[in-house]
C-alpha positions as CSV (number, residue, x, y, z in Angstrom):
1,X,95.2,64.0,131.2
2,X,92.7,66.5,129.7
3,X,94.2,69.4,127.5
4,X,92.0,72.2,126.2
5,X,93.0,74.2,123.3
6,X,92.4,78.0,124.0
7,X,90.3,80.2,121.4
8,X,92.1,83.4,121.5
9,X,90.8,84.5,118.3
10,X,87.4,85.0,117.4
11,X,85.1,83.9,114.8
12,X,83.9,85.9,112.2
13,X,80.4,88.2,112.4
14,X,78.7,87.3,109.3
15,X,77.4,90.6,108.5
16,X,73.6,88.8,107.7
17,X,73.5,85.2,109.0
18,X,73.5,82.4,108.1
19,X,76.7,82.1,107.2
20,X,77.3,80.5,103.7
21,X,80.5,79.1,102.6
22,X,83.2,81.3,103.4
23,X,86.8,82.1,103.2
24,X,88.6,84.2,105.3
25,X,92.0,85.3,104.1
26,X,93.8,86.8,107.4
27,X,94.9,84.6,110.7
28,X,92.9,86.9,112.9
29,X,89.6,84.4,113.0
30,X,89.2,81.1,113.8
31,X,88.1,78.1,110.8
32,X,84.4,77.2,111.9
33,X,81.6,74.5,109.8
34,X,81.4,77.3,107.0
35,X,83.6,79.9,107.8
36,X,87.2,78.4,106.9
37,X,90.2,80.4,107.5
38,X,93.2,80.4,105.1
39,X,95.9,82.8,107.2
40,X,98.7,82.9,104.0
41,X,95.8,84.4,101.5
42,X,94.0,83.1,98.4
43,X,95.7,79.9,97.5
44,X,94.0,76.6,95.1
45,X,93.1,74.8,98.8
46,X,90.9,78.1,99.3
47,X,89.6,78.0,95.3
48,X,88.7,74.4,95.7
49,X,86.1,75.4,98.8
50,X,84.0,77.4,95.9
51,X,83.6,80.1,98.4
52,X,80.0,81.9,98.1
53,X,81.5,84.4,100.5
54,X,85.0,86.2,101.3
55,X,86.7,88.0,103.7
56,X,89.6,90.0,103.4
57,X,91.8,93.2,103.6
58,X,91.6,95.4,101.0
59,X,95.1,94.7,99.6
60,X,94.0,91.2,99.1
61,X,90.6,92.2,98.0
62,X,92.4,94.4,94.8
63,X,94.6,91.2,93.9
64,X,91.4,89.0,93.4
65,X,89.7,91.4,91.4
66,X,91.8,90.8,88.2
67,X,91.0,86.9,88.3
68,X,87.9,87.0,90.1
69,X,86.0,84.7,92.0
70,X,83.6,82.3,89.8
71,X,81.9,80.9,92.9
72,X,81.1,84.1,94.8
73,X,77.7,84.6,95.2
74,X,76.9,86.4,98.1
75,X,79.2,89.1,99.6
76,X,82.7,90.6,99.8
77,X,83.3,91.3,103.4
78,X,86.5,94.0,103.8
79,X,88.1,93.9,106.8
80,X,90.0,97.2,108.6
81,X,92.0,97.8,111.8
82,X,91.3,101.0,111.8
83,X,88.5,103.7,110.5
84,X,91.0,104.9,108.2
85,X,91.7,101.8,106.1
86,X,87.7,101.6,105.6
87,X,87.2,101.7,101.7
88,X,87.2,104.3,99.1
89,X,84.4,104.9,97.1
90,X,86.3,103.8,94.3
91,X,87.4,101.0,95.6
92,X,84.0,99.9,96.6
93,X,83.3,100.3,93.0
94,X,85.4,98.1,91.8
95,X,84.5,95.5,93.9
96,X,80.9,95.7,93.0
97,X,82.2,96.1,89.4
98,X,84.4,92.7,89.7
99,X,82.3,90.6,92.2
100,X,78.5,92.0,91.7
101,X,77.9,90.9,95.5
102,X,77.2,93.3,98.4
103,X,80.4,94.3,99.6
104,X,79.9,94.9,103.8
105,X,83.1,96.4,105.9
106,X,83.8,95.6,109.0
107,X,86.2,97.3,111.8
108,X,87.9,94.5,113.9
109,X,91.3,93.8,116.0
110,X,94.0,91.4,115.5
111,X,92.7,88.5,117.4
112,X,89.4,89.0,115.3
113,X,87.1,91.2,117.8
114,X,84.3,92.5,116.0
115,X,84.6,96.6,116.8
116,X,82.1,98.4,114.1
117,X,80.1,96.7,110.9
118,X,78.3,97.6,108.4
119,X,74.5,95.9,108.3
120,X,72.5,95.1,105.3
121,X,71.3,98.5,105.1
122,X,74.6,100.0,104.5
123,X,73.9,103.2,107.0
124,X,77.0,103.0,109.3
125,X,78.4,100.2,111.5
126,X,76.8,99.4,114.3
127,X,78.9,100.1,117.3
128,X,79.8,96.1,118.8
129,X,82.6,97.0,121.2
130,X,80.5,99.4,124.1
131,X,83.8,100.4,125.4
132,X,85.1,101.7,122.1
133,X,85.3,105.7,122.6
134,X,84.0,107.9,119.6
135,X,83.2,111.7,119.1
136,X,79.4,112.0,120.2
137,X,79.1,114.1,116.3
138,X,79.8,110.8,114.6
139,X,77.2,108.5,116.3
140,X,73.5,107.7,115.3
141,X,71.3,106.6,118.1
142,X,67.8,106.7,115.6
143,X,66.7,103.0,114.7
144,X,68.5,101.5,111.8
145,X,66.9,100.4,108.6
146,X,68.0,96.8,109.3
147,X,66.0,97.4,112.9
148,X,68.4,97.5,115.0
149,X,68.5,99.9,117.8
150,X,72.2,99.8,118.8
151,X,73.7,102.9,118.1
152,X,76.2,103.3,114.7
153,X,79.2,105.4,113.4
154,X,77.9,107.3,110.7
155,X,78.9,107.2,106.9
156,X,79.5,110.8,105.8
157,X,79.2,113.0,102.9
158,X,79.0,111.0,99.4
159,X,80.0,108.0,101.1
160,X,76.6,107.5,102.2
161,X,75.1,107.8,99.0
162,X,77.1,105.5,97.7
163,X,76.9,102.9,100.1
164,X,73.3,103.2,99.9
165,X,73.6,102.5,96.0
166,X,75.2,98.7,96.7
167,X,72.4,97.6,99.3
168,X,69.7,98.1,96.7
């Protein structure tokens, strides 16, 4: 008898591949070669992996900050279910402050769906989901600095400028 076991969550979109060692703190992905998955949160199994990478929501995120993350070394990826739990400018800030690694957002679902994220050139997320319905005001269709030519939700008002202040 041959038994598969079903994926029905995805893996996470590192937001500029490759991928280095990263840990995940929600149960919405799926563990991969360097992307491992630790669904209960930030635990000594998930310390030991000297992560170079993490991704998390931003409740988690602001509990890390006070002990920080030794091995980090390459981004702070914040993870939102919804356009309104995407990060404050101060709380961007104090990521940078804490972690001083490009901190990347990313909308996504439950079962890990990648919906909107940011690029390394920190001017809107690029649209992944086509079906996903926004007002036409709020979408770019020019080229993105990263060269991509999907279209993206745009940043607005200081939030642009500040974003474009943690890519550089």
């Amino acid at each position: 008898m041959f038994l598969r076991w079903p994926h029905n969550k995805a893996s996470l979109v590192y937001p500029v591949p490759p991928a280095p060692p990263t840990v995940v703190l929600v149960p919405w992905f799926r563990s991969t070669r360097q992307i491992r998955v630790f669904p209960n949160g930030w635990s000594a199994d998930a310390a030991a992996l000297s992560p170079a990478a993490i991704a998390a929501r931003w409740p988690q995120l602001d509990d890390l900050i006070e002990g920080g993350i030794p091995s980090l070394t390459h981004a702070v990826i914040a993870l939102a279910l919804s356009p309104e739990e995407l990060l404050s400018e101060t709380q961007r800030d104090r990521l940078w402050r804490a972690f001083r690694v490009p901190v990347f957002e990313q909308i996504v679902t439950e079962n890990g769906a990648l919906l909107a994220a940011e690029c390394e050139a920190h001017d809107g997320f690029h649209i992944e989901a086509p079906s996903l319905a926004f007002d036409p005001c709020c979408i770019e269709v020019k080229p993105c600095g990263c060269g991509r030519t999907t279209p993206r939700l745009k940043p607005t008002g200081m939030r642009v400028q500040a974003i474009a202040a943690y890519a550089r």
